[in-house]
C-alpha positions in Angstrom: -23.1 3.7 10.6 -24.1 0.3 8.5 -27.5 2.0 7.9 -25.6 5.1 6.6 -25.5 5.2 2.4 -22.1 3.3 0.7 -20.7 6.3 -0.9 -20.5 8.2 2.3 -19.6 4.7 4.2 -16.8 5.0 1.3 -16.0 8.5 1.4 -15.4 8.1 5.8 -13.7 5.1 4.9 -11.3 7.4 2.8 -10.5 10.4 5.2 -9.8 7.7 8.2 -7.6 6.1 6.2 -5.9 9.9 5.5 -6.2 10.6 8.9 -4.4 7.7 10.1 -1.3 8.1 7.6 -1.2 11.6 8.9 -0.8 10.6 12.2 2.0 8.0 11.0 4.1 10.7 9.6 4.1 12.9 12.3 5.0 10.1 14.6 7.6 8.4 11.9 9.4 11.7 11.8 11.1 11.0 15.3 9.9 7.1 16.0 9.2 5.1 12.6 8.3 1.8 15.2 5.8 4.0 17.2 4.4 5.1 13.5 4.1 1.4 12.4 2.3 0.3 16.0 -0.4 3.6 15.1 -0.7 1.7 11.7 -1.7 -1.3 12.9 -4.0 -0.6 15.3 -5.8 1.9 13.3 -5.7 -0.3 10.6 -7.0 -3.4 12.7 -9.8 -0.9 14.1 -11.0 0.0 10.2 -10.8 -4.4 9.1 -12.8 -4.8 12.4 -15.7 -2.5 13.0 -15.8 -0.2 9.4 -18.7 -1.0 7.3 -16.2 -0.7 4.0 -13.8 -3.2 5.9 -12.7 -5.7 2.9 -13.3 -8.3 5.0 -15.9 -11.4 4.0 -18.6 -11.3 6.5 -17.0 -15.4 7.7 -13.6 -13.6 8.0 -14.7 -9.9 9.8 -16.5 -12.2 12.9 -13.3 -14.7 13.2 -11.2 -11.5 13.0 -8.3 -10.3 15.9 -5.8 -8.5 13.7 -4.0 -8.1 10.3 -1.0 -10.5 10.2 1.7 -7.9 9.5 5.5 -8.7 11.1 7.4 -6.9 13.7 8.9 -3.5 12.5 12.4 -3.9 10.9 14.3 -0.1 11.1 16.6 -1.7 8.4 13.9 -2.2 5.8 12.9 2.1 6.4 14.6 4.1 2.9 14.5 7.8 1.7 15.9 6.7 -1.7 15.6 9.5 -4.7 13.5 9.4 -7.5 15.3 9.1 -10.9 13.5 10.4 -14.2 13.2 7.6 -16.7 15.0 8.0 -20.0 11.8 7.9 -22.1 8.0 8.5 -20.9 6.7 5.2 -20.2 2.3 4.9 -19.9 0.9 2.0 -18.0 -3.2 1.2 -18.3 -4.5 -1.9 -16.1 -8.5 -3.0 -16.7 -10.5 -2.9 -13.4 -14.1 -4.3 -13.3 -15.2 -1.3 -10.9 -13.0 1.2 -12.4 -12.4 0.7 -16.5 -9.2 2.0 -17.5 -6.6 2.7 -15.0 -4.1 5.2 -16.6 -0.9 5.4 -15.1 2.5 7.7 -15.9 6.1 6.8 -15.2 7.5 9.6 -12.9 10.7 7.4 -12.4 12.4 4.9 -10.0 13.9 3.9 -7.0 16.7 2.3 -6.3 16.6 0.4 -3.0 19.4 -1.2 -1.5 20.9 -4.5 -2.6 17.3 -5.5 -4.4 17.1 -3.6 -6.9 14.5 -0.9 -8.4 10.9 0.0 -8.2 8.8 1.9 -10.7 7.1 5.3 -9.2 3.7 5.3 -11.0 1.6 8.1 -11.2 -2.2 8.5 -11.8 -3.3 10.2 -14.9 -6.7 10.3 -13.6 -8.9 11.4 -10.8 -7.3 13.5 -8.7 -3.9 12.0 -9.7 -1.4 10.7 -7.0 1.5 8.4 -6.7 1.6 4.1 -6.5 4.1 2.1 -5.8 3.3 -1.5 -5.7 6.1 -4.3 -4.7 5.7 -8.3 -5.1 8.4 -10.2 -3.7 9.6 -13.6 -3.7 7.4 -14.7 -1.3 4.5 -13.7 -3.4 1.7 -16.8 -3.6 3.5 -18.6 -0.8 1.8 -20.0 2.4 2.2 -17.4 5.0 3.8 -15.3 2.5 3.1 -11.9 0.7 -0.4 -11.8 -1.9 0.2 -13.6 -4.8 -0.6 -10.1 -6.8 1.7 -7.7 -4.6 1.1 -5.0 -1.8 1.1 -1.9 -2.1 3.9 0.8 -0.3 2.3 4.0 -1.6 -1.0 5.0 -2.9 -1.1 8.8 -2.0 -4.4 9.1 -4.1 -6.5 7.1 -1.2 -4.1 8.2 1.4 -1.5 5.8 1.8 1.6 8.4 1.5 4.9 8.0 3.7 5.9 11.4 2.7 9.1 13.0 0.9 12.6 12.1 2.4 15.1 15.0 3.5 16.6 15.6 0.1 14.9 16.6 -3.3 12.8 14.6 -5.1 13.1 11.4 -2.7 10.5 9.6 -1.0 10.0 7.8 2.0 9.9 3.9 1.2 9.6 1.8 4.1 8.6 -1.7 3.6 7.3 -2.3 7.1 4.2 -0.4 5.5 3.4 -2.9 2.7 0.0 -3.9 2.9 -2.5 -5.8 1.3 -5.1 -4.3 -1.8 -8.7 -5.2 -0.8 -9.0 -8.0 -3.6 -6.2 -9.7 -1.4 -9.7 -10.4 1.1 -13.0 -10.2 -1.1 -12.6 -11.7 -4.7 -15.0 -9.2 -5.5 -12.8 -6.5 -5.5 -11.1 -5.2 -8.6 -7.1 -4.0 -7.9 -4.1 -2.7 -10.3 -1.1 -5.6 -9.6 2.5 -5.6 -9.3 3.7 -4.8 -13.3 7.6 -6.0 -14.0 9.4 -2.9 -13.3 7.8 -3.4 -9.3 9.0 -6.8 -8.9 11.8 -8.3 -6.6 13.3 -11.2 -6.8 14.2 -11.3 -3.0 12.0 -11.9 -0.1 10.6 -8.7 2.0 9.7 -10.6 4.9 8.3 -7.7 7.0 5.0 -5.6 6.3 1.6 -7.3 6.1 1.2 -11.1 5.0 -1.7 -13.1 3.9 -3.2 -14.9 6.9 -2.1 -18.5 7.5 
């Protein structure tokens, strides 16, 4: 595959990456820790070998695995998505990209830490992101100093819906890192205000020590 062009290196870098949430759902319906240990290893399989890997050439022939904590069932939500009061816009400059346009579709409310803002593309094929940065953000062994990401349906990272209308499936032990968090080169939409916690979410993917 490395002799293969970029933007088809890309676009198979894409539908594994679909693939593999697919296969998370399926299994998360009945065993969310057997979903995370699929994530992982599929995950660690695309960083390793995948010519689109983020990964600095120094850091991709040192590599033997994301750093990403045991799973935690108690950090797993299906928590309801509440219209905001007034239409909110969001637009983020990316190097690669331009504009990013984003719309408010509303927020979560997630157990004794408070609420996350449910973003929605207003470009491209559309899609939903939800960033998080915790308190551990910029610490050593911590989370990326810029957030992680727990949804980004538009390049296939989707949990699915919860039970009940209009809720989603946040789970925390599926917070990962963008690609800027590995190459500097990369340009990535952040953690705005309404996605930040003030508590620590110690599980999910850290930086590496």
């Amino acid at each position: 595959m490395s002799d293969q062009n970029p933007s088809l290196q890309l676009v198979d870098w894409r539908r594994r990456v679909f693939g593999l949430y697919a296969g998370v759902r399926q299994l998360s319906a009945h065993d969310p820790a057997a979903g995370h240990e699929l994530w992982k290893s599929g995950r660690d399989e695309l960083f390793a070998g995948h010519p689109q890997s983020p990964l600095l050439p120094d850091d991709r022939a040192s590599f033997t695995g994301l750093t990403v904590a045991r799973y935690d069932p108690d950090w797993r939500f299906e928590l309801e998505v509440r219209r905001p009061e007034e239409p909110q816009r969001l637009v983020i400059e990316s190097a690669s990209d331009g504009k990013i346009r984003f719309s408010l579709v509303g927020t979560v409310r997630v157990p004794y830490l408070g609420t996350l803002d449910v973003w929605r593309l207003t470009q491209y094929a559309g899609g939903l992101f939800v960033p998080v940065k915790d308190k551990l953000a910029g610490t050593a062994g911590g989370t990326y100093g810029g957030g992680r990401y727990l949804l980004d349906t538009a390049k296939g990272a989707d949990l699915g819906p919860g039970a009940g209308l209009d809720t989603l499936v946040i789970d925390f032990n599926f917070a990962y890192n963008p690609s800027c968090a590995y190459d500097p080169s990369w340009s990535c939409p952040l953690a705005p205000s309404g996605n930040t916690l003030r508590e620590e979410v110690p599980v999910g993917e850290r930086m590496p020590r």
